[in-house]
N, C-alpha and C positions, 0 to 999 in steps of 0.2 A: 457460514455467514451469520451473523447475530443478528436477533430478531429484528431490533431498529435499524440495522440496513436494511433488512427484506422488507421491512411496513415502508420506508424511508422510498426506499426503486419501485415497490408497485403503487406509491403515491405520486410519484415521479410519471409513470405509465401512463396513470387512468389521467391524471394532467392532460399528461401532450395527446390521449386518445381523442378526450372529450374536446380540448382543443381544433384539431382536426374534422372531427365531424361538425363541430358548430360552421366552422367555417365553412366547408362543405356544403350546409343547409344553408349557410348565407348565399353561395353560390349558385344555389340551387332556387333560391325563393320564388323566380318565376315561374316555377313547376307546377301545375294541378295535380302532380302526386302527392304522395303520402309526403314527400319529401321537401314540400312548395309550404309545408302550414307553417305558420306563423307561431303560433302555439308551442310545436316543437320546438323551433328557433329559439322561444324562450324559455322553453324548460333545458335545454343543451347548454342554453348560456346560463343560465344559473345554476348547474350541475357542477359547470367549468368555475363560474367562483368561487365555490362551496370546497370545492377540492382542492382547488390555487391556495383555498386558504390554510388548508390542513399540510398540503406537500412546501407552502413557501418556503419552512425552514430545511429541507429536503433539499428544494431549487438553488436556493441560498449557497446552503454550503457547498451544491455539485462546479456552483459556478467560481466559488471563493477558491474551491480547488485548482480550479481550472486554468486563472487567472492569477493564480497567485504565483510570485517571483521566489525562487531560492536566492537564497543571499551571493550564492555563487553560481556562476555561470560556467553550462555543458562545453561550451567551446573551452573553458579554463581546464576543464579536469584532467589531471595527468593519473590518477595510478584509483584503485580501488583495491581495500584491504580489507577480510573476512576472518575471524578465528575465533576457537569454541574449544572448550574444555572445562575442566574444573579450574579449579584458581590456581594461580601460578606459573599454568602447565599446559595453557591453550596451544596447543599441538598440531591440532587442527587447522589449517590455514591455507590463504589463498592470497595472493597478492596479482592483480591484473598487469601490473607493470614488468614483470618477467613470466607470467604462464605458470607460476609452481606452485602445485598445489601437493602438501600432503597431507594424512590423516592417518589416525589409529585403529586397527583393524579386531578382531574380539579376539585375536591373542597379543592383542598391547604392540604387535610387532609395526613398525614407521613405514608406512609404504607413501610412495613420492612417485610422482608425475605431473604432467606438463599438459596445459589445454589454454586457449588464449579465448577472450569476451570479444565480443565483436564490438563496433560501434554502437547498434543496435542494443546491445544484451545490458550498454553502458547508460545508452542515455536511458533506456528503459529502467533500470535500479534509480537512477539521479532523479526522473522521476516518480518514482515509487516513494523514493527519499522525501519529495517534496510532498507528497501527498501525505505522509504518516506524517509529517513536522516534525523532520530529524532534527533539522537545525536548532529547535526550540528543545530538544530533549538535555536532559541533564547529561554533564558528562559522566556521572557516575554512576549506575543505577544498582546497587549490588545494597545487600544487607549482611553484615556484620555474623551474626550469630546464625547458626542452624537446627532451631529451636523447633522450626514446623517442616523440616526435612529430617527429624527424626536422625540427625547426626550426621549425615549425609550431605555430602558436599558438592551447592547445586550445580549445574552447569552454565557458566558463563559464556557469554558471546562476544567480543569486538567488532565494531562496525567501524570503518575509517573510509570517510571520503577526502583526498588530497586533489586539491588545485593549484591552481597556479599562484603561490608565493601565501595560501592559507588552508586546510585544511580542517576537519571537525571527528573529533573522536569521540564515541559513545561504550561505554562498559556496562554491559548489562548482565544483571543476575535471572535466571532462574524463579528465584524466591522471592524477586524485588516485589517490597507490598507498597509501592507509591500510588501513585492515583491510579486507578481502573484507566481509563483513556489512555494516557502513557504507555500505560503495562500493554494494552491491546494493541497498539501501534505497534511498539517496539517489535510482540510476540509476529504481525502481522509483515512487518518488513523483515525480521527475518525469516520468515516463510516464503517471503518473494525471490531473496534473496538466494537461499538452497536453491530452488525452482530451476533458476537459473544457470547456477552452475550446475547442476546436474543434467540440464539440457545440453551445458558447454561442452559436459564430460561425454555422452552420450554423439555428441557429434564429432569430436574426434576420433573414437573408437569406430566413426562407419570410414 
């Protein structure tokens, strides 16, 4: 996790903590304990707007996420498409709409099998999707030369979500030097992305 999520979720925390106890003490005010003073009450409340104002951008975007619509809708989705390799030659793949998945094994040889995504495992990636801002992502994302791979040719990913009567395809390099955010999204969904199919694979073989 990068720093400014982890500062971003324990501002997020100490918010809804100090929230919680303020109210609490309000609840409480008719008390003759420690927990009845008044004083407290407004050092709790002013602690809570001192931090609301540091996490707002935090809250902001937990809820913009939250709330925000993909251009396409879960009930539309028909098929979901993963493949990775070097260029040309993305071998690697998976397509939800028939179960087949294969991949290259460390002696190059094509091994093939079959595991199917649940609903679950579906709208979860669609998800996920909307949360990196697939939709907003370039379709290309690859760079030309292999200048800072030392001649080596990076590994590419395809990401393809199809719906009903449109879908969105994104080609992503390895190497891609576009904006930081992008690059970390992209790197981020398909980390989500493996997760789950390997949980898919993994459940089949019990």
């Amino acid at each position: 996790m990068a720093a400014s999520d982890s500062s971003g979720l324990f501002l997020l925390l100490a918010f809804a903590a100090l929230l919680l106890f303020t109210v609490f003490l309000v609840f409480k005010r008719s008390s003759q304990g420690v927990f009845g003073s008044k004083l407290l009450i407004f050092i709790s409340a002013g602690l809570t707007i001192i931090v609301f104002f540091f996490a707002k951008g935090p809250i902001t975007g937990y809820y913009k996420t939250m709330f925000r619509d993909a251009p396409y809708s879960f009930t539309n989705l028909q098929s979901f498409v993963f493949k990775y390799g070097v260029k040309d030659s993305l071998f690697n793949q998976y397509d939800s709409a028939t179960g087949e998945y294969q991949y290259l094994n460390r002696s190059d040889s094509l091994i093939k099998s079959h595991f199917s995504l649940t609903t679950s495992d579906l709208l979860y990636l669609h998800h996920k999707a909307v949360e990196a801002g697939f939709w907003d992502f370039p379709a290309k994302e690859v760079n030309i030369d292999t200048v800072n791979t030392n001649g080596i040719k990076p590994t590419e990913y395809l990401i393809q979500f199809n719906y009903r009567g449109k879908s969105k395809t994104v080609l992503f390099s390895a190497n891609y030097n576009g904006p930081q955010p992008i690059v970390e999204a992209n790197q981020l969904l398909i980390t989500e992305i493996q997760q789950v199919l390997k949980a898919a694979q993994e459940r089949q073989k019990k």
